[in-house]
C-alpha positions as CSV (number, residue, x, y, z in Angstrom):
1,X,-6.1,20.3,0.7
2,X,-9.8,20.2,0.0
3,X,-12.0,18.4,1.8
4,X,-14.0,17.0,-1.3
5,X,-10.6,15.6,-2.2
6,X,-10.0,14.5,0.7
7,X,-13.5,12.4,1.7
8,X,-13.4,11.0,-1.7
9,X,-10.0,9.4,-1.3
10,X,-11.0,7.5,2.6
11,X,-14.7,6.8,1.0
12,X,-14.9,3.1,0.8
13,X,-17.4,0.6,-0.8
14,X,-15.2,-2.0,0.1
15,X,-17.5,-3.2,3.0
16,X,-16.5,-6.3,5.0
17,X,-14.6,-7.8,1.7
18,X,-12.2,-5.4,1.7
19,X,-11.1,-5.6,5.4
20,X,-10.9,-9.4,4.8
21,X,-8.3,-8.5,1.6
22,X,-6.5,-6.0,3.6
23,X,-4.8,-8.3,6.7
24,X,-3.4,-10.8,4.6
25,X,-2.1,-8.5,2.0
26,X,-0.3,-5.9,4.4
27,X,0.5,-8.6,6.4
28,X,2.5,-10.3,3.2
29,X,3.6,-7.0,1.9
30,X,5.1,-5.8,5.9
31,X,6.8,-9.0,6.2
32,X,8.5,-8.8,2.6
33,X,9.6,-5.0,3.1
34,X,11.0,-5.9,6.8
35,X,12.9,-8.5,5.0
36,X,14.7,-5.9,2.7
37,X,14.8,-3.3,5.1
38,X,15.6,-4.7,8.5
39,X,17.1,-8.3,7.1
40,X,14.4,-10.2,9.0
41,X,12.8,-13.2,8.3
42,X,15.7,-14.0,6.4
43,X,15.9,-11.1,4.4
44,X,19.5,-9.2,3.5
45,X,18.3,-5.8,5.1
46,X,19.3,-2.7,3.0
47,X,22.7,-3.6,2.2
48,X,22.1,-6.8,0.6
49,X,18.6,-6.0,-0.7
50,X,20.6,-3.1,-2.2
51,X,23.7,-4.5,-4.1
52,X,20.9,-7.3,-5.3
53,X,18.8,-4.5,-6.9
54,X,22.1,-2.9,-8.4
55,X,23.1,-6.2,-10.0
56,X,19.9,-6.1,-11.8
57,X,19.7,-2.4,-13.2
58,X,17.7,-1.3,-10.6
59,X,20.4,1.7,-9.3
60,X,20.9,2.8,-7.0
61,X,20.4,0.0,-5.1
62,X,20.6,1.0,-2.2
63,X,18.1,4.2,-2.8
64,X,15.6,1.2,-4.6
65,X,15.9,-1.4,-2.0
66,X,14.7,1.9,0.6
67,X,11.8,2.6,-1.7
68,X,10.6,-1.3,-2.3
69,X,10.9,-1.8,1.0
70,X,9.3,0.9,2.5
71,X,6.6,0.5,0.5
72,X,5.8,-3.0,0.9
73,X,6.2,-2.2,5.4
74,X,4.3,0.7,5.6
75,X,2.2,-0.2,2.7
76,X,1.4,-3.5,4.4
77,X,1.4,-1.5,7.4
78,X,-1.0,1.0,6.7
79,X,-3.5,-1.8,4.9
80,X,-3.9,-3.2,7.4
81,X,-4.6,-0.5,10.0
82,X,-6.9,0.7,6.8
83,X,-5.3,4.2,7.1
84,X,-4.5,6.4,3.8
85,X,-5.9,2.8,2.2
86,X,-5.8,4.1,-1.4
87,X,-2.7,5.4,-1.5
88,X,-0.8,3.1,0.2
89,X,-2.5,0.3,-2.3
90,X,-1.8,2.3,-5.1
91,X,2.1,2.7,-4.2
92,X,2.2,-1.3,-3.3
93,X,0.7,-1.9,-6.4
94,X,3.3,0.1,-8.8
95,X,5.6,-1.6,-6.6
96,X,4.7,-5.4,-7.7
97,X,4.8,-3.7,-11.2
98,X,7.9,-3.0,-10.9
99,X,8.9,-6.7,-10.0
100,X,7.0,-8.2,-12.3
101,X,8.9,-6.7,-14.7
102,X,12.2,-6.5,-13.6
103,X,12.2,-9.6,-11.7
104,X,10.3,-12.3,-12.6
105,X,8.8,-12.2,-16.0
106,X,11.5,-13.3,-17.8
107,X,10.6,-16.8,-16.0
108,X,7.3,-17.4,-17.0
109,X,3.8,-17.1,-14.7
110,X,5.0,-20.1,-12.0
111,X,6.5,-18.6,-8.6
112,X,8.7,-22.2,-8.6
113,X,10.4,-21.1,-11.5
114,X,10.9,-17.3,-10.3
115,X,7.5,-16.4,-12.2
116,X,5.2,-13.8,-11.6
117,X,2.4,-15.2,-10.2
118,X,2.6,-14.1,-6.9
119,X,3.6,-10.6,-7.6
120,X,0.2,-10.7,-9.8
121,X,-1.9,-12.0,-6.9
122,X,-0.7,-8.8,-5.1
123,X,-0.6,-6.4,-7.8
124,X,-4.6,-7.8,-8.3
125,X,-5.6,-7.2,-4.9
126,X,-3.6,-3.7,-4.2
127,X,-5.8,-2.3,-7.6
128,X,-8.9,-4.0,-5.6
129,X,-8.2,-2.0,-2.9
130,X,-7.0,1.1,-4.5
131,X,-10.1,1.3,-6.1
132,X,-13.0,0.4,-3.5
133,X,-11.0,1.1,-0.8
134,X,-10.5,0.1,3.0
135,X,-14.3,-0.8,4.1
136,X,-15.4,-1.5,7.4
137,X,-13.5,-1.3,10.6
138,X,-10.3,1.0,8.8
139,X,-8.8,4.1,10.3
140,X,-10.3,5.6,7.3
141,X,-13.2,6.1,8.7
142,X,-12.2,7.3,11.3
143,X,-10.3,10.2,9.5
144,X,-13.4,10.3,7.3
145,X,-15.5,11.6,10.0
146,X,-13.0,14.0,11.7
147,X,-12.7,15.3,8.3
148,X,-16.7,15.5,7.9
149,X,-17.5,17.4,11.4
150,X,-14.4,19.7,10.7
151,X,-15.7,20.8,7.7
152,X,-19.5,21.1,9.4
153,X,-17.4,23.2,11.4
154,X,-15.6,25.7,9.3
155,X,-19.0,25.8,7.3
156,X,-20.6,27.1,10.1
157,X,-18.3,29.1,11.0
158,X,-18.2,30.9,7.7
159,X,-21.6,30.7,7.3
160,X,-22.5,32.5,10.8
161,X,-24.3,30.8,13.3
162,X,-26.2,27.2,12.8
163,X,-29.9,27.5,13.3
């Protein structure tokens, strides 16, 4: 993949904001994907998560309840570790699309009336983070500078020898 590509999508300008959305949000998100996939917390695990999705279009159920809930874990997950921060926003975001509106806007904005507020409040801070990214103390940037003294590297090395 090229490396352009590559330091533009771990870039951050999300400084210390960003880290402060990240832990609650993947913390929220792992908790509600190890409820579908795993059944904790109180969650139905794949099975149940599964036949719920299939009684509301959403087939296969099974297969939907494994994509929503492995997106919201290791989405959550990976938020916040701040590793492959943009994509993993990005996917948790289409994901609260997807329950907003297949879920819970039929029931108006209020979560105590199965509304859509709380899915919003996610999907709003998933685009946040999709856009500036994972800012300080991520993985990111860690990757980031691998990727950046690799690519000194292979310069170099095609180049011939540094000065």
């Amino acid at each position: 993949m090229n490396t352009q590509l590559i330091q533009a999508l771990l870039r951050s300008t999300g400084g210390y904001a960003a880290l402060i959305l990240r832990i609650p949000v993947g913390l929220i998100l792992a908790a509600h994907g190890a409820q579908k996939l795993f059944g904790w917390f109180g969650g139905h695990g794949l099975e149940g998560t599964g036949q719920w999705m299939a009684s509301i279009g959403l087939e296969p159920g099974y297969l939907m309840a494994l994509l929503a809930g492995g997106a919201e874990f290791f989405g959550g997950l990976a938020l916040m570790l701040g590793l492959l921060t943009r994509p993993a926003a990005l996917v948790s975001a289409f994901t609260m699309l997807v329950a907003i509106f297949s879920v819970h806007i039929g029931h108006g904005l209020f979560i105590a009336n199965g509304g859509y507020e709380f899915a919003l409040s996610l999907l709003a801070a998933t685009v946040a983070l999709t856009i500036q990214g994972a800012g300080r103390f991520a993985l990111d940037n860690l990757l980031l500078a691998r990727i950046g003294d690799d690519a000194r590297t292979e310069y170099q090395t095609a180049s011939g020898p540094a000065a």
